[in-house]
PDB file as gemmi writes it, atoms N, CA and C in Angstrom:
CRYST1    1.000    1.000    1.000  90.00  90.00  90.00 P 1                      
ATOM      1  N   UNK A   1       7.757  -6.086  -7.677  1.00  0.00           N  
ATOM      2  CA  UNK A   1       7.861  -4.631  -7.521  1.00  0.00           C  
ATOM      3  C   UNK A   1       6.814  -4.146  -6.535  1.00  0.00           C  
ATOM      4  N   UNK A   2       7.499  -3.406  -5.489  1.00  0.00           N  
ATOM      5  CA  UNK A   2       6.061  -2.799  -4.342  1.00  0.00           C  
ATOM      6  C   UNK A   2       6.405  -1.478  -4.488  1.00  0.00           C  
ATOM      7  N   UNK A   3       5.206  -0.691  -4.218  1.00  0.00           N  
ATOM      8  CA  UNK A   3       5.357   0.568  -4.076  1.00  0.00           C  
ATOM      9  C   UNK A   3       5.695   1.478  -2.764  1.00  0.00           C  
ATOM     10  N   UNK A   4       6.639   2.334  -2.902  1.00  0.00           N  
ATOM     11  CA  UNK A   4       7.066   3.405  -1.671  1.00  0.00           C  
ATOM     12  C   UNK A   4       5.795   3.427  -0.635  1.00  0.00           C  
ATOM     13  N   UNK A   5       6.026   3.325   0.786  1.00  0.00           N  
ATOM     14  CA  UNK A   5       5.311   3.183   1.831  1.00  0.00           C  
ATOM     15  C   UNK A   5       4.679   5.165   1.398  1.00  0.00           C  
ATOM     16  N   UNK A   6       5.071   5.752   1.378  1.00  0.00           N  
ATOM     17  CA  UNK A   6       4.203   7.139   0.204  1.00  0.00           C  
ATOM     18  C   UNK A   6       3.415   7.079  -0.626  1.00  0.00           C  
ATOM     19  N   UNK A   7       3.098   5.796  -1.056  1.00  0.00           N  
ATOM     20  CA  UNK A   7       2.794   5.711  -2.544  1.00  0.00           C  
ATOM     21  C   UNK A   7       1.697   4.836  -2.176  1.00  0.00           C  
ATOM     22  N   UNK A   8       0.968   4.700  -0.845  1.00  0.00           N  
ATOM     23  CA  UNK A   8       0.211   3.927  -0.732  1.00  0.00           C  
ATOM     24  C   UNK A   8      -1.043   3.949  -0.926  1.00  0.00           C  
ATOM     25  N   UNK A   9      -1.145   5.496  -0.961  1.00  0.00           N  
ATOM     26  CA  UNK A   9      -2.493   6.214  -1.083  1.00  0.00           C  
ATOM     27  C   UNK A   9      -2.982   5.962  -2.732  1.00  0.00           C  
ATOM     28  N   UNK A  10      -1.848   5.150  -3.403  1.00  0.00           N  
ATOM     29  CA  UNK A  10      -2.474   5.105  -4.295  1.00  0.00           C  
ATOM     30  C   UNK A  10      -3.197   3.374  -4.536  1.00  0.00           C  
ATOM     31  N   UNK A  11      -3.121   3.059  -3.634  1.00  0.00           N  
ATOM     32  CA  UNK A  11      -3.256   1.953  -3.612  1.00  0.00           C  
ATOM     33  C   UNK A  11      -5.352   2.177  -3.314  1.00  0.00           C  
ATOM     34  N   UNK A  12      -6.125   1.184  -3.444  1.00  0.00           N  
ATOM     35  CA  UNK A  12      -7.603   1.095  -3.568  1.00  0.00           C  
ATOM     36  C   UNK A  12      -8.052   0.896  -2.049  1.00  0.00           C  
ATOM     37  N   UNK A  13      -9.239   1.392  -1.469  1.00  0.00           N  
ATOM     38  CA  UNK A  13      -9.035   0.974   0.075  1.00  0.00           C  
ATOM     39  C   UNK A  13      -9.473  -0.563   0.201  1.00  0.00           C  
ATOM     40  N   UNK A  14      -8.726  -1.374   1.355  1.00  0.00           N  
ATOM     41  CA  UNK A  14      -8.906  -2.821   0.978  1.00  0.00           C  
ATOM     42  C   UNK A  14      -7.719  -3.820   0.142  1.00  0.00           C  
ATOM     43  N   UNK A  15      -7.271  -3.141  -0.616  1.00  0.00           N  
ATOM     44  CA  UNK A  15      -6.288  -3.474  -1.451  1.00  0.00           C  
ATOM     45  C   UNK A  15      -4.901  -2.754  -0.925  1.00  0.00           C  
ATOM     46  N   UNK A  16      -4.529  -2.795   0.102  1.00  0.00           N  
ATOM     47  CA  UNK A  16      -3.463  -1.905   0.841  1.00  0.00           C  
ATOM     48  C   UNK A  16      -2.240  -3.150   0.813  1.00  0.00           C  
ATOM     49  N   UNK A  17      -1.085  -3.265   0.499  1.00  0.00           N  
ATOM     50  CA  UNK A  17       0.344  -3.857   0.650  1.00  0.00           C  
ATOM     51  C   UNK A  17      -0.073  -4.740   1.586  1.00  0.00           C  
ATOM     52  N   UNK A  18       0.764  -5.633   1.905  1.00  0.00           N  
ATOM     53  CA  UNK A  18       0.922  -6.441   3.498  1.00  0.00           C  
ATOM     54  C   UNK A  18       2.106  -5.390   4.267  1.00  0.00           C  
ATOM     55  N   UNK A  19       2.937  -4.488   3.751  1.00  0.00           N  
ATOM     56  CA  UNK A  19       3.305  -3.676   4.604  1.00  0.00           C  
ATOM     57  C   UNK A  19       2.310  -2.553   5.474  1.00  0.00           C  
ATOM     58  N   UNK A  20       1.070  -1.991   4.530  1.00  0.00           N  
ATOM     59  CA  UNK A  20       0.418  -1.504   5.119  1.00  0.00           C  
ATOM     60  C   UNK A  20      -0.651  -1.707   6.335  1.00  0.00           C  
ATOM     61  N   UNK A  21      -0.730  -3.114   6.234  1.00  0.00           N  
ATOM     62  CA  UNK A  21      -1.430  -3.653   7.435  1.00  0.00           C  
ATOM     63  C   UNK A  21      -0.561  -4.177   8.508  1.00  0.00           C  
ATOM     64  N   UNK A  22       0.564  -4.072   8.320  1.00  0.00           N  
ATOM     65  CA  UNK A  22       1.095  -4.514   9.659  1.00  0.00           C  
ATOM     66  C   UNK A  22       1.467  -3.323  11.029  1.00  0.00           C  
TER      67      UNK A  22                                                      
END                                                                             
């Protein structure tokens, strides 16, 4: 389960998806 590319902010800084770093 991943969370909505929206939903990233909830994510910890550092701890961001592998969608968010690409």
């Amino acid at each position: 389960q991943k969370p909505s590319i929206g939903c990233n902010i909830k994510w910890r800084p550092g701890i961001e998806p592998e969608y968010f770093q690409s």
